[in-house]
N, CA, C and O of each residue as an XYZ file, in Angstrom:
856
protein
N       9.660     -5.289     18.899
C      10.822     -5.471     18.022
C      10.433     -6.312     16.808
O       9.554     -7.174     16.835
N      11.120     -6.005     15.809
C      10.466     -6.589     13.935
C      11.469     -7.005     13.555
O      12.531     -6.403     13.715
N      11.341     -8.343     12.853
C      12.269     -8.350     12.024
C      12.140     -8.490     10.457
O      11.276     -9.177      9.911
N      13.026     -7.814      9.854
C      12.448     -7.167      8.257
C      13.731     -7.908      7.330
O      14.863     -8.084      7.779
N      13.463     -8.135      6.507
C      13.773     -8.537      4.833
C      14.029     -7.786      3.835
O      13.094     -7.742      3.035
N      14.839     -7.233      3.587
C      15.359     -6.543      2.094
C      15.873     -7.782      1.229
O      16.790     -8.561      1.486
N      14.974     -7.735      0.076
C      14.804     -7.844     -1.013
C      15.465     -7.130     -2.284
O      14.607     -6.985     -3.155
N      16.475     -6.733     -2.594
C      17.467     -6.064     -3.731
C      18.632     -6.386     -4.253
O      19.737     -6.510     -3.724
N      18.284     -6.508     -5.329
C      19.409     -7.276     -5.845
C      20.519     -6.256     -6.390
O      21.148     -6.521     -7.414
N      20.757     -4.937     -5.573
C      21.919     -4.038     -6.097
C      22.509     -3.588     -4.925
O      21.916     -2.658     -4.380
N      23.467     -3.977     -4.418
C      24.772     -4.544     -3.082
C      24.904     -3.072     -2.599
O      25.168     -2.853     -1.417
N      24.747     -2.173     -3.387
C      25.401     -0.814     -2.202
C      23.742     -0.333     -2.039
O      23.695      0.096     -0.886
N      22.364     -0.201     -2.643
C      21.263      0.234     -1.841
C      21.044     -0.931     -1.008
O      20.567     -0.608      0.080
N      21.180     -1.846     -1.110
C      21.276     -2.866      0.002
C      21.723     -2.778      1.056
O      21.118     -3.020      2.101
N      23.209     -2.305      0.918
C      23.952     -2.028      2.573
C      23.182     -0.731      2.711
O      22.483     -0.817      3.721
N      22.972      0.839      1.894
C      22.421      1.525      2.846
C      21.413      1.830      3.566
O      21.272      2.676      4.449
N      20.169      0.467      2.760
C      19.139      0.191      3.007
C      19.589     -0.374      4.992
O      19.292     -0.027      6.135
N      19.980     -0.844      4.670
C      20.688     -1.984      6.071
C      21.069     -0.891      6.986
O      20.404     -0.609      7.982
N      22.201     -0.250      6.618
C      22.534      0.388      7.182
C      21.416      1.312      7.740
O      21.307      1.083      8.945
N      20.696      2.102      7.399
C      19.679      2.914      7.867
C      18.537      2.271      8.837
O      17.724      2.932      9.483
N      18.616      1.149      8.816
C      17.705      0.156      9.890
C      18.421     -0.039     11.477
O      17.976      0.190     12.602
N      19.809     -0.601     10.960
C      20.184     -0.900     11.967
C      20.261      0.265     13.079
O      20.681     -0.124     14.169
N      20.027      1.213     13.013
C      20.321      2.101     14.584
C      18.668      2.035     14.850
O      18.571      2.894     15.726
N      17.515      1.612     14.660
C      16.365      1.919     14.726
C      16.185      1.225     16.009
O      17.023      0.333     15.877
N      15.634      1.033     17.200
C      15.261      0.825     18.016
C      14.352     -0.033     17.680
O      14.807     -1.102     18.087
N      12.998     -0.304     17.019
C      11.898     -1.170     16.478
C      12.452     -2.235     15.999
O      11.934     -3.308     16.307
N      13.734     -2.235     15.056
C      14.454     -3.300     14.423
C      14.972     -4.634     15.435
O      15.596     -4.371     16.464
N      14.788     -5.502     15.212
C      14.961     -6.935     16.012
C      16.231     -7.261     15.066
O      17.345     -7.206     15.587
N      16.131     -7.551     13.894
C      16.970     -8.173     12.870
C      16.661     -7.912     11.867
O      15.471     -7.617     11.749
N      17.672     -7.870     10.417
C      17.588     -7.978      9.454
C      18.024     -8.805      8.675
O      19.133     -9.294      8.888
N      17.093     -9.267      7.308
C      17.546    -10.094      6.899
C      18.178     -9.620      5.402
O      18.394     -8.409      5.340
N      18.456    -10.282      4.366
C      19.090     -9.775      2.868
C      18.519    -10.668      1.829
O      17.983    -11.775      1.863
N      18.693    -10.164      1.276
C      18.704    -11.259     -0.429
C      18.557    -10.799     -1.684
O      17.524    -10.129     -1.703
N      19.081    -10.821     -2.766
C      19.023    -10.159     -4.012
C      18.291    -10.800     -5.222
O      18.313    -10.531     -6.423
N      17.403    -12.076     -4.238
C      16.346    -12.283     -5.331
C      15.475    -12.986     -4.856
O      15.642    -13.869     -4.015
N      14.365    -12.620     -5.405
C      12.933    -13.454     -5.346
C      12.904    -14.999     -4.616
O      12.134    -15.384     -3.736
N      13.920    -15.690     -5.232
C      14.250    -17.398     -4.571
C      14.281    -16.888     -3.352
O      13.188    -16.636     -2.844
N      15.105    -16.700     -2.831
C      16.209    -15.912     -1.750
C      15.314    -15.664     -0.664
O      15.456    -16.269      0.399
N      14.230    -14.664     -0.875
C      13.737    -14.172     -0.345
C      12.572    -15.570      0.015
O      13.089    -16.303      0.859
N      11.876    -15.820     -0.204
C      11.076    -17.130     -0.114
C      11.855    -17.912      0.920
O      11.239    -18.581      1.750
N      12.807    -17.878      0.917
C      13.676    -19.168      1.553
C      13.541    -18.698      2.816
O      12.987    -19.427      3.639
N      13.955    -17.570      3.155
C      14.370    -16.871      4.237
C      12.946    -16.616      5.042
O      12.951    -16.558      6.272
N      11.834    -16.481      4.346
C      10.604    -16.213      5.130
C      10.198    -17.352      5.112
O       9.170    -16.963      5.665
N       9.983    -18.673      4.973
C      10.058    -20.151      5.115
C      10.420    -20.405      6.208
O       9.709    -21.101      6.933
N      12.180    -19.688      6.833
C      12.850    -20.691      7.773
C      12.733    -19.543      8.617
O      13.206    -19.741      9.736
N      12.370    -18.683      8.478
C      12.297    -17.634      9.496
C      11.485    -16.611      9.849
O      11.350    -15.856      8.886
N      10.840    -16.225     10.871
C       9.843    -15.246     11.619
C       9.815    -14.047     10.998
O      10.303    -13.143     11.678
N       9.285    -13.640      9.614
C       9.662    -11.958      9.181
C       8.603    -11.322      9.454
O       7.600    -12.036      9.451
N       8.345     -9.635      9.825
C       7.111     -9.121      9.940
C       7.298     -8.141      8.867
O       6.224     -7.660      8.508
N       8.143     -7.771      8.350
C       8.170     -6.598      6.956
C       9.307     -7.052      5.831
O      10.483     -7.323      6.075
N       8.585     -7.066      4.407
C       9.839     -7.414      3.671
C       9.940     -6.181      2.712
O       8.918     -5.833      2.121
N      11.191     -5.452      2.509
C      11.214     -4.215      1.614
C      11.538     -4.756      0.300
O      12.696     -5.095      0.057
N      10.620     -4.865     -0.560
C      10.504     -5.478     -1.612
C      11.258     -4.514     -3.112
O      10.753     -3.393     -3.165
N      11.988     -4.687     -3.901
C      12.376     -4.282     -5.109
C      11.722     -5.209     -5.914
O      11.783     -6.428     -5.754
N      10.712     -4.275     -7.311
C      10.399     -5.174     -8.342
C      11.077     -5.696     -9.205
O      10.852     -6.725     -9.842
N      12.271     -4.721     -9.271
C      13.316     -5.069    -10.531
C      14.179     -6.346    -10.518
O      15.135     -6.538    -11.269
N      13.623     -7.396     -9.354
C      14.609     -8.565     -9.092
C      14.656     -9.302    -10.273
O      13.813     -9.221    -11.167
N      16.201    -10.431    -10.281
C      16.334    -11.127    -11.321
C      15.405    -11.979    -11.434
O      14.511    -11.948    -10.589
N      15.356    -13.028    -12.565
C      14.056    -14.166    -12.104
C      13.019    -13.944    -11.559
O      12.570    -12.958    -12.143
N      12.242    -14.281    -10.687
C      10.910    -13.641    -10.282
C      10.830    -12.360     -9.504
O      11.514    -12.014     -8.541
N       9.738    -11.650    -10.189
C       9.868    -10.657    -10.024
C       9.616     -9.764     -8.859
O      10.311    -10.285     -7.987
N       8.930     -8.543     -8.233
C       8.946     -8.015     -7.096
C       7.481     -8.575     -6.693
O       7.114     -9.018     -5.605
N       6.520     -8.371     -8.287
C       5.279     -8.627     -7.820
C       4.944    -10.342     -7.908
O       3.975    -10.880     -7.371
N       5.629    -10.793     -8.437
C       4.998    -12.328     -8.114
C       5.520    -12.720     -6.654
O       4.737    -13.356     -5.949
N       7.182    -12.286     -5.980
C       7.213    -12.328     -5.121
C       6.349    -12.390     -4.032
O       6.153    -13.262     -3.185
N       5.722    -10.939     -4.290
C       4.611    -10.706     -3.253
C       3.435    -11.880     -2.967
O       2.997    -12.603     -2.071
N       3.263    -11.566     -4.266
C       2.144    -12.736     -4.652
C       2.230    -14.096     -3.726
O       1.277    -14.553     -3.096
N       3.488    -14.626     -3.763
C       3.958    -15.747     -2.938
C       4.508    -15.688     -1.744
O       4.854    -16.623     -1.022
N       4.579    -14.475     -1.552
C       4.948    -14.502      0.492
C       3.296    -14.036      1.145
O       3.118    -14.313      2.331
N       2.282    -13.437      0.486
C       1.225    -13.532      0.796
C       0.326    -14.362      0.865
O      -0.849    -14.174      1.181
N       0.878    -15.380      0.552
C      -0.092    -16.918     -0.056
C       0.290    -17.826      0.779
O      -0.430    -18.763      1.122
N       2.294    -17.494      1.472
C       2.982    -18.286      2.352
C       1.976    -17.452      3.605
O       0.926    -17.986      3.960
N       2.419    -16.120      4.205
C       1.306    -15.274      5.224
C       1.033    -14.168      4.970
O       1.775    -13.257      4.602
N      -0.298    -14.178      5.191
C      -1.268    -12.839      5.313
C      -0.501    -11.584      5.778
O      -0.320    -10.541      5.150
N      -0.096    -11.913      7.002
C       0.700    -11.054      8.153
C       1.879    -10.255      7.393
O       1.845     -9.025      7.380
N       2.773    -10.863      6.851
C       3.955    -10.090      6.395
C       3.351     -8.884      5.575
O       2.517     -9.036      4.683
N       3.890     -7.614      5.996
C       3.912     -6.537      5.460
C       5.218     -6.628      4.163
O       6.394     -6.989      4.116
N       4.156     -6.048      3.179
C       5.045     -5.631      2.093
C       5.413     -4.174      1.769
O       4.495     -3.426      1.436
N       6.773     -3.662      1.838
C       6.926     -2.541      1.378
C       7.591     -2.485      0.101
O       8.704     -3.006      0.172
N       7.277     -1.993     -1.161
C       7.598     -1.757     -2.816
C       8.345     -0.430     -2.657
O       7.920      0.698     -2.409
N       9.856     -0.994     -2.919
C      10.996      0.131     -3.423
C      11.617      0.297     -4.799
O      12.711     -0.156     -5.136
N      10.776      1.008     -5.556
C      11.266      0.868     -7.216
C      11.480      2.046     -7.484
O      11.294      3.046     -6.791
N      11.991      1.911     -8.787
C      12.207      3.305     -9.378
C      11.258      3.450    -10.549
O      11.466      4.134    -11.551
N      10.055      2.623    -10.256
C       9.033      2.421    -11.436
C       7.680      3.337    -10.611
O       7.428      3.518     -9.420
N       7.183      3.661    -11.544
C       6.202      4.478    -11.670
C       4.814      3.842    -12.392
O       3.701      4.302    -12.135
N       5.014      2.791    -13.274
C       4.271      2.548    -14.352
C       3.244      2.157    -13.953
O       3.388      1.243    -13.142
N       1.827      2.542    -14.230
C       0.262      2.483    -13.663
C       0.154      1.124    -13.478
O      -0.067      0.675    -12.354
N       0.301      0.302    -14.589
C       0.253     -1.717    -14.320
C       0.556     -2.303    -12.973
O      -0.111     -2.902    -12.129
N       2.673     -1.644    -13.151
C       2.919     -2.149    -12.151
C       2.596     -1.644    -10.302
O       3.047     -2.127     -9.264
N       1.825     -0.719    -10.493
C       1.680     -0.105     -9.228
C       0.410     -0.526     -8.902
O       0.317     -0.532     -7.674
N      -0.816     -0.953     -9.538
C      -2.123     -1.171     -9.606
C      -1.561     -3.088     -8.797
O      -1.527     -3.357     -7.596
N      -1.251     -3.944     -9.844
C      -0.402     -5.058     -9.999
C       0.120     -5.133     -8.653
O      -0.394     -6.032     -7.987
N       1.264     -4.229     -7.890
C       1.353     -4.761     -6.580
C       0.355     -4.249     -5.657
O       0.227     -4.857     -4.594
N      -0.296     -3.342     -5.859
C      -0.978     -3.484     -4.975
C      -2.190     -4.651     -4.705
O      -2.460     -4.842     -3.519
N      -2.584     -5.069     -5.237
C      -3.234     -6.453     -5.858
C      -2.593     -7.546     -5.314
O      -3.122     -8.448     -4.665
N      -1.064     -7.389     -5.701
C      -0.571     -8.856     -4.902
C      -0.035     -8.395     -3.443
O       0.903     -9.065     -3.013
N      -0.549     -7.243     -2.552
C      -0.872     -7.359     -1.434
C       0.329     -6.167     -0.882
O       0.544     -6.316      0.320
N       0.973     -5.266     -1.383
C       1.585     -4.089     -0.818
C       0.612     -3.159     -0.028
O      -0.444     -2.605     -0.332
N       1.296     -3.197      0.992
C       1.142     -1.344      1.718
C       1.211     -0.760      1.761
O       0.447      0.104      2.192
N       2.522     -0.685      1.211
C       3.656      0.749      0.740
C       4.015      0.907     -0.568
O       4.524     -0.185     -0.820
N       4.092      1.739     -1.826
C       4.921      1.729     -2.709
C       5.703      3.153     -2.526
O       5.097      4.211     -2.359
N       7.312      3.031     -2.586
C       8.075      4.056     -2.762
C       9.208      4.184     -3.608
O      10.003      3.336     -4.014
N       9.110      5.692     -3.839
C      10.005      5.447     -4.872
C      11.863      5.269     -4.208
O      12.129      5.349     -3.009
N      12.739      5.069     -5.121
C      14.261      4.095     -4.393
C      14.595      5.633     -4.262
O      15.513      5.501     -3.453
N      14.512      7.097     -4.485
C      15.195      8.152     -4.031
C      14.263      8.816     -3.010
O      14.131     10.039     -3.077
N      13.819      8.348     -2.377
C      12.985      8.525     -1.180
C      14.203      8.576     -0.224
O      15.204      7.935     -0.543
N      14.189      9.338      0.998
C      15.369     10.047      2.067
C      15.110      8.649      2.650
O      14.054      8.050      2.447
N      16.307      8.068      3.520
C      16.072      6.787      3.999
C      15.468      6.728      5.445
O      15.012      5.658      5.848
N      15.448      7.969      6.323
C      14.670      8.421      7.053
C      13.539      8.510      7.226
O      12.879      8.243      8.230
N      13.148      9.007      5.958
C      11.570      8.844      5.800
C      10.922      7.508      5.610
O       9.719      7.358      5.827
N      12.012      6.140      5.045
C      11.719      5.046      4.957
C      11.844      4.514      6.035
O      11.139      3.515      6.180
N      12.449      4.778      6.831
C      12.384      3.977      7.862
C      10.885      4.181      8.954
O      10.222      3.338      9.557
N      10.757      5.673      8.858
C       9.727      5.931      9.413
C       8.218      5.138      8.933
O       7.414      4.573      9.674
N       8.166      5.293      7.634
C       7.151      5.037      6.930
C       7.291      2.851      7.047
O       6.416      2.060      6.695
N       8.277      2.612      7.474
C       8.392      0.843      7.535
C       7.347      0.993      8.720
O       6.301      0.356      8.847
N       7.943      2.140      9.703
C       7.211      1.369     11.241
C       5.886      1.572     10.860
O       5.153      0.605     10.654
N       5.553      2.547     10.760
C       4.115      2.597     10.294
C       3.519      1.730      9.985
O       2.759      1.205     10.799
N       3.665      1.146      8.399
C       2.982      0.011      7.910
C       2.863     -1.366      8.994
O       1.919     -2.156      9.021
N       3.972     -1.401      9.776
C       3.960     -2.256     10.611
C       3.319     -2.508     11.787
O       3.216     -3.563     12.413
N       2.830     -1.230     12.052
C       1.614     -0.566     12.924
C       0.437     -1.025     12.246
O      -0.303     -1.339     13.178
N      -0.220     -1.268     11.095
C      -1.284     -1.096     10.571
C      -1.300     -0.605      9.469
O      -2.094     -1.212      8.751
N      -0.424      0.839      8.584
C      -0.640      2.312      8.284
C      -0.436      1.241      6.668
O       0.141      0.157      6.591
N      -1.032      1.906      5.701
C      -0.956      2.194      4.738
C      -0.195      3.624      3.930
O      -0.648      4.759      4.080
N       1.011      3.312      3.076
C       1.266      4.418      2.760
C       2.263      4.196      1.439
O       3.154      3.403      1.137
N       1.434      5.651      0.657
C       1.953      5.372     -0.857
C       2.238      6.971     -1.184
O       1.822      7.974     -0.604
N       3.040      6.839     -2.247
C       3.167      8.723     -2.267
C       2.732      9.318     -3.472
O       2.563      8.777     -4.565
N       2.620     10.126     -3.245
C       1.329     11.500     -4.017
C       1.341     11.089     -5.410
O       0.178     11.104     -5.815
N       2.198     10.708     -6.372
C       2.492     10.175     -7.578
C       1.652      8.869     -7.439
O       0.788      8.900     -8.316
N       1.583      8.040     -6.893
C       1.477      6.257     -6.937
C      -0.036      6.914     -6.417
O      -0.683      6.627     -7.424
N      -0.760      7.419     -5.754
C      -2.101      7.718     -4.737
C      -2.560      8.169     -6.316
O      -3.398      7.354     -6.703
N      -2.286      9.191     -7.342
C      -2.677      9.536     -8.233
C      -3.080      8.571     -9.737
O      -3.978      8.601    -10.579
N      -2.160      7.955     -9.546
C      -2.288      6.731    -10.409
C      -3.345      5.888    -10.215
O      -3.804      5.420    -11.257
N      -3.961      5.494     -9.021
C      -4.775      4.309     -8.147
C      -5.531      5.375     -8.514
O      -6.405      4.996     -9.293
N      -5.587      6.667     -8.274
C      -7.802      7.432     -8.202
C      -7.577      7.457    -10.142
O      -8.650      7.349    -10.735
N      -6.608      7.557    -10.844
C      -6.892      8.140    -12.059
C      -7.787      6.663    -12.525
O      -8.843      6.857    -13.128
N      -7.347      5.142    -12.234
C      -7.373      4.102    -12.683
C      -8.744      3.396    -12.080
O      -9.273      2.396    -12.564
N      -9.151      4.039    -11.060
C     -10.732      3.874    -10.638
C     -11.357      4.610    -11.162
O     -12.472      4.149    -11.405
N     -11.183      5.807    -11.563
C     -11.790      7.037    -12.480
C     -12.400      6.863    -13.574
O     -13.477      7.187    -14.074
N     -11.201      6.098    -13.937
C     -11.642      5.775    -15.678
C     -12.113      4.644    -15.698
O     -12.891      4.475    -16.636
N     -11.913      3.476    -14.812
C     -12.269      1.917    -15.306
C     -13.585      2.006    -14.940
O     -13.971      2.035    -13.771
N     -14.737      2.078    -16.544
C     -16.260      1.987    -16.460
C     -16.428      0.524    -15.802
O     -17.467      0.467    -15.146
N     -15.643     -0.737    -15.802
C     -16.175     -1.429    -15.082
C     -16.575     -1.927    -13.409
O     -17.163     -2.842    -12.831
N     -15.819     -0.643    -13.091
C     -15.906     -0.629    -11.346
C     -17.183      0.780    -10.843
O     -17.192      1.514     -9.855
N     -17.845      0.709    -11.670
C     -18.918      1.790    -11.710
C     -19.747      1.547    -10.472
O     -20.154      2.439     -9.729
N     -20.060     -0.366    -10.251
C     -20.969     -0.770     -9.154
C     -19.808     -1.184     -8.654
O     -19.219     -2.118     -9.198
N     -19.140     -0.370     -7.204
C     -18.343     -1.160     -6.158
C     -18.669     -2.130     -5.596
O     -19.718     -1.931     -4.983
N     -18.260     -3.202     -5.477
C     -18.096     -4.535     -4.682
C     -16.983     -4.401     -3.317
O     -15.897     -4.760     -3.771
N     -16.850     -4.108     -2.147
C     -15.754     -4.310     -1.281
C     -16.184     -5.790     -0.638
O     -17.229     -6.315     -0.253
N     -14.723     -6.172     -0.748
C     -15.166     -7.475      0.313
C     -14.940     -7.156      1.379
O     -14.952     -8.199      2.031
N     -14.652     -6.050      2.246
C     -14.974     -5.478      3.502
C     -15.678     -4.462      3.745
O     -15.254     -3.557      3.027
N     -16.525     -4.111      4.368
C     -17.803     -2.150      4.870
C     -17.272     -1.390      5.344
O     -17.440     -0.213      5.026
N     -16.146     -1.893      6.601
C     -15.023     -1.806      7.769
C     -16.382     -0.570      8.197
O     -16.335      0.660      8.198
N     -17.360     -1.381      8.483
C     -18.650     -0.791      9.506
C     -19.397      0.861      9.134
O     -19.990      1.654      9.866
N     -19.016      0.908      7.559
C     -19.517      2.059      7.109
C     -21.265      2.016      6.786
O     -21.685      0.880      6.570
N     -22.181      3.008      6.742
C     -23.173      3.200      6.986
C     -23.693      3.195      5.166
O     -22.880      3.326      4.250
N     -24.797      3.063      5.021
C     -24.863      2.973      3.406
C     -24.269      4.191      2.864
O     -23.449      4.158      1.946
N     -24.807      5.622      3.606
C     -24.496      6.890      2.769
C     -22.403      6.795      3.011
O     -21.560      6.734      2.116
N     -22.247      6.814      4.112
C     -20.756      6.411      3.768
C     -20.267      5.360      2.419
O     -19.363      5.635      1.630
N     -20.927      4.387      2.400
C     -20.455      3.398      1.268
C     -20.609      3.791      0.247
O     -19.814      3.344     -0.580
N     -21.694      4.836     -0.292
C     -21.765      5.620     -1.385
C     -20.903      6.600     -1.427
O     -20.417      6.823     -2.535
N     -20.458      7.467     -0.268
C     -19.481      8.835     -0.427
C     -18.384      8.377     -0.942
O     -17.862      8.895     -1.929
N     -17.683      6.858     -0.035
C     -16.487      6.515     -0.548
C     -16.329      6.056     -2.111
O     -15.259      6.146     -2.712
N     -17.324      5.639     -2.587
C     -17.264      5.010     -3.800
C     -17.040      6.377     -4.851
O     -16.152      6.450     -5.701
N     -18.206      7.560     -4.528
C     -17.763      8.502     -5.430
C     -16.141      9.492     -5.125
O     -15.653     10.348     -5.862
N     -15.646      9.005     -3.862
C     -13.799      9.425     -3.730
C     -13.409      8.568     -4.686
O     -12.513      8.779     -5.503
N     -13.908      7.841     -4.619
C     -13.348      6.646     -5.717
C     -12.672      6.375     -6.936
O     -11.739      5.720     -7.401
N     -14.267      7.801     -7.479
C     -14.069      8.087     -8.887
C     -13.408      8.970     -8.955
O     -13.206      9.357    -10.106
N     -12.893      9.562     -8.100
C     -12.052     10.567     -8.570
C     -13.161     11.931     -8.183
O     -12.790     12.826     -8.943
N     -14.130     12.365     -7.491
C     -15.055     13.475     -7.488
C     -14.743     14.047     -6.067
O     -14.618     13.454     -4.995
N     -14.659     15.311     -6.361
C     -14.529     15.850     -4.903
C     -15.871     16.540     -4.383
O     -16.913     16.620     -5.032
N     -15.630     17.078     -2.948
C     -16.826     17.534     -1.789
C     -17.873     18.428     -2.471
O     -18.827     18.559     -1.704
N     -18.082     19.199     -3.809
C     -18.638     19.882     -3.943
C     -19.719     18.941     -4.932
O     -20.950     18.956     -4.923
N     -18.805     18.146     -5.756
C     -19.374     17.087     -6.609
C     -20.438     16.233     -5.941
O     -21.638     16.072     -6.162
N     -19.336     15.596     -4.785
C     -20.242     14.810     -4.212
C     -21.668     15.228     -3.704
O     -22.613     14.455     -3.862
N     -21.843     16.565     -3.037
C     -22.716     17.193     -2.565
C     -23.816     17.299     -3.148
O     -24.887     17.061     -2.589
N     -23.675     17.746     -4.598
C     -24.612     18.220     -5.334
C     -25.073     16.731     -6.128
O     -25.491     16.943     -7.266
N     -25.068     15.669     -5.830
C     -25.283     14.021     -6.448
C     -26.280     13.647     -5.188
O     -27.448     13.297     -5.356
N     -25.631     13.776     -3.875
C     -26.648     13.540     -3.519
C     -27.592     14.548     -2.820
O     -28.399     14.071     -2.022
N     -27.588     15.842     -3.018
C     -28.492     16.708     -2.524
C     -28.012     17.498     -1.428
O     -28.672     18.453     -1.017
N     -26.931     17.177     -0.934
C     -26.776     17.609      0.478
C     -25.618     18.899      0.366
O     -25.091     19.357     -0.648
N     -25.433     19.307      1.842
C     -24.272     20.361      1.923
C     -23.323     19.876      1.864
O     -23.349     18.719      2.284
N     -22.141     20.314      1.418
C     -20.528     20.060      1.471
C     -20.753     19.959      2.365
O     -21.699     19.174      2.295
N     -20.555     20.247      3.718
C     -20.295     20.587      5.291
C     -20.578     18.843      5.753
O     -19.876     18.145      6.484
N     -21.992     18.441      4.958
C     -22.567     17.333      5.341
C     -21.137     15.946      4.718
O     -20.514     15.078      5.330
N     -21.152     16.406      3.225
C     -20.535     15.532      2.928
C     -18.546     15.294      3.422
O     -17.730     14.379      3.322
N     -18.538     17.127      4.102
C     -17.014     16.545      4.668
C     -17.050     15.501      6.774
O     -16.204     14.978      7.498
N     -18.481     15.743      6.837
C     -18.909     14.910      7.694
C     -18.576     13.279      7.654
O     -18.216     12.536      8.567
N     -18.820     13.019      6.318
C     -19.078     11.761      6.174
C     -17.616     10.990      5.109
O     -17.325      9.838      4.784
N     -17.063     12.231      4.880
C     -15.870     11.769      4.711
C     -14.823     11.341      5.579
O     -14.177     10.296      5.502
N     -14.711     12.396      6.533
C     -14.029     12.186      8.206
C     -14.312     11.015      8.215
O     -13.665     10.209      7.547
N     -15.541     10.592      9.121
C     -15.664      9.156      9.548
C     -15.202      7.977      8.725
O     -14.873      6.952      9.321
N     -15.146      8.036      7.324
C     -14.667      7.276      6.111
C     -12.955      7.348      6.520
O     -12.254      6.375      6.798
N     -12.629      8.436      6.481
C     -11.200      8.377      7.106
C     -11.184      7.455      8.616
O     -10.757      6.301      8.629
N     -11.592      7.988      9.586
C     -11.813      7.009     10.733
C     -11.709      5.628     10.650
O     -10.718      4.919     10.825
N     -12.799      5.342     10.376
C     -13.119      3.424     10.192
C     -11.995      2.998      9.383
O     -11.272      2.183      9.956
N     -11.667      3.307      8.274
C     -10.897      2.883      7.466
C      -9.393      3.108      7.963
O      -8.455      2.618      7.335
N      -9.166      4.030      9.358
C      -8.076      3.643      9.653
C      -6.601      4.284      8.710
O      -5.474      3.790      8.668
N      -7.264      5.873      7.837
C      -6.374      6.420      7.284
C      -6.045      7.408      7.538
O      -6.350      7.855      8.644
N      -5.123      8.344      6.441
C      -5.225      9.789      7.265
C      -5.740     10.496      5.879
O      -6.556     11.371      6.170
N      -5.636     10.449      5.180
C      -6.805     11.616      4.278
C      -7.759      9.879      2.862
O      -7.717      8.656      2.723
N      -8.620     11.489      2.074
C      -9.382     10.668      0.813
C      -8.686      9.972      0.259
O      -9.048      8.847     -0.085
N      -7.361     10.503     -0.006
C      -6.589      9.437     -0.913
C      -6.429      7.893     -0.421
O      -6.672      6.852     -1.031
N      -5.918      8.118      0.935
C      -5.489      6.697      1.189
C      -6.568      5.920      1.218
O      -6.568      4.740      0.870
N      -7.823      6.729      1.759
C      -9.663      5.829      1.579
C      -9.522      5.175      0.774
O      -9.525      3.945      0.713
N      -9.291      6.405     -0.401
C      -9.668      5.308     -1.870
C      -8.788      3.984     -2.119
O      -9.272      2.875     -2.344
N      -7.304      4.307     -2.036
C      -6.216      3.252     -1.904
C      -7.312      2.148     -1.324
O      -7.968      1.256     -1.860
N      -7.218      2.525     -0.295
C      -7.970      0.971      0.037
C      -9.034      0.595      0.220
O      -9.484     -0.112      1.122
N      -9.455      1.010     -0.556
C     -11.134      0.522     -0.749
C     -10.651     -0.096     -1.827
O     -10.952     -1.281     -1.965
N      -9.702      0.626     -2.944
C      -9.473     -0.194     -3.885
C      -9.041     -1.776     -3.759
O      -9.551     -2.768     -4.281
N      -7.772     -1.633     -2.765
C      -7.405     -2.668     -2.371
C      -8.433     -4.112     -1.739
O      -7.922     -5.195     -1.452
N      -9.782     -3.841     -1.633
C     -10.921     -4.387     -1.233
C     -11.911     -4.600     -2.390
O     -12.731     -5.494     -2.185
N     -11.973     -4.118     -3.266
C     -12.755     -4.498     -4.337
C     -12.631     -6.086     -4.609
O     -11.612     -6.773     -4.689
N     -13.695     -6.373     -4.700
C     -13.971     -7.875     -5.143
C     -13.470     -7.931     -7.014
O     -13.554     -7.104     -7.922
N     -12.967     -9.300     -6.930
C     -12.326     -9.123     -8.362
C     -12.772    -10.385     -9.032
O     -12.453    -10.609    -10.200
């Protein structure tokens, strides 16, 4: 049983945010607040394991929030509910320590599903926000030599496959860089999925990104 934190400062996605939790079986309690202060206070005096974060809060914002319940604990899962899209701010929370970014017309079903998850472990962002993160490793010439501050027990040729998912290159690309068969290199992608604990390339890259030394 979890108990989770909504973060929104607009009173009716709030209640149906609420509302859509409360029949969940996983749910312990919920908590509320419609701003950044608010929210701080409440994970201070109380046990939270997921907070559903809105960036658009008054005063401080979704991502400094983060910034500061990750600095208060490691542990709290962050889930990002905006109606923002914008490459900064999606790069930006993920940086100050999200799992999830979704967008606020997401079915609330699927949010709820996608809370337990993260709360499991899972990383999860959707096809728009996953596109943004490979376009922004793609292009930034300065992440050319990856740094992870974790291997999560990958083998050198793995640490190289993931780096070129990285850039944005797919199985045929990769193949022909380093000499080998596709067949070989969807070998060594699998296991990259494995260790890393995802379910496809995209989310790899997500978090490998999320591991880059900065």
């Amino acid at each position: 049983m979890y108990k989770i934190l909504i973060a929104e400062d607009h009173a009716l996605i709030r209640f149906g945010l609420k509302t859509a939790f409360e029949s969940k079986s996983f749910i312990d309690e919920i908590y509320e607040t419609s701003c950044a202060e608010d929210a701080l206070n409440v994970i201070k005096n109380n046990h939270i394991d997921a907070v559903i974060m809105d960036l658009g809060l008054p005063g401080m914002n979704g991502i400094e929030a983060s910034k500061e319940i990750k600095a208060f604990n490691k542990d709290i899962k962050i889930i990002i509910l905006t109606s923002h899209n914008n490459e900064q701010e999606v790069l930006d929370s993920i940086k100050a320590g999200a799992r999830a970014y979704c967008s606020k017309d997401i079915n609330p079903e699927t949010l709820t599903e996608i809370v337990y998850l993260v709360l499991q472990g899972a990383l999860w962002f959707d096809a728009k926000v996953a596109e943004v993160i490979l376009n922004a490793l793609s292009s930034d010439k300065n992440q050319k030599d990856f740094d992870f501050k974790e291997d999560y027990n990958l083998t050198d040729r793995e640490k190289e496959v993931l780096e070129y998912i990285c850039e944005g290159l797919n199985n045929s690309e990769i193949s022909k860089l380093l000499d080998v068969s596709v067949n070989t290199v969807k070998v060594h992608v699998s296991s990259i999925i494995q260790k890393l604990g995802v379910e496809d390339r995209t989310q790899a890259a997500v978090k490998a990104f999320k591991s880059l030394r900065k």
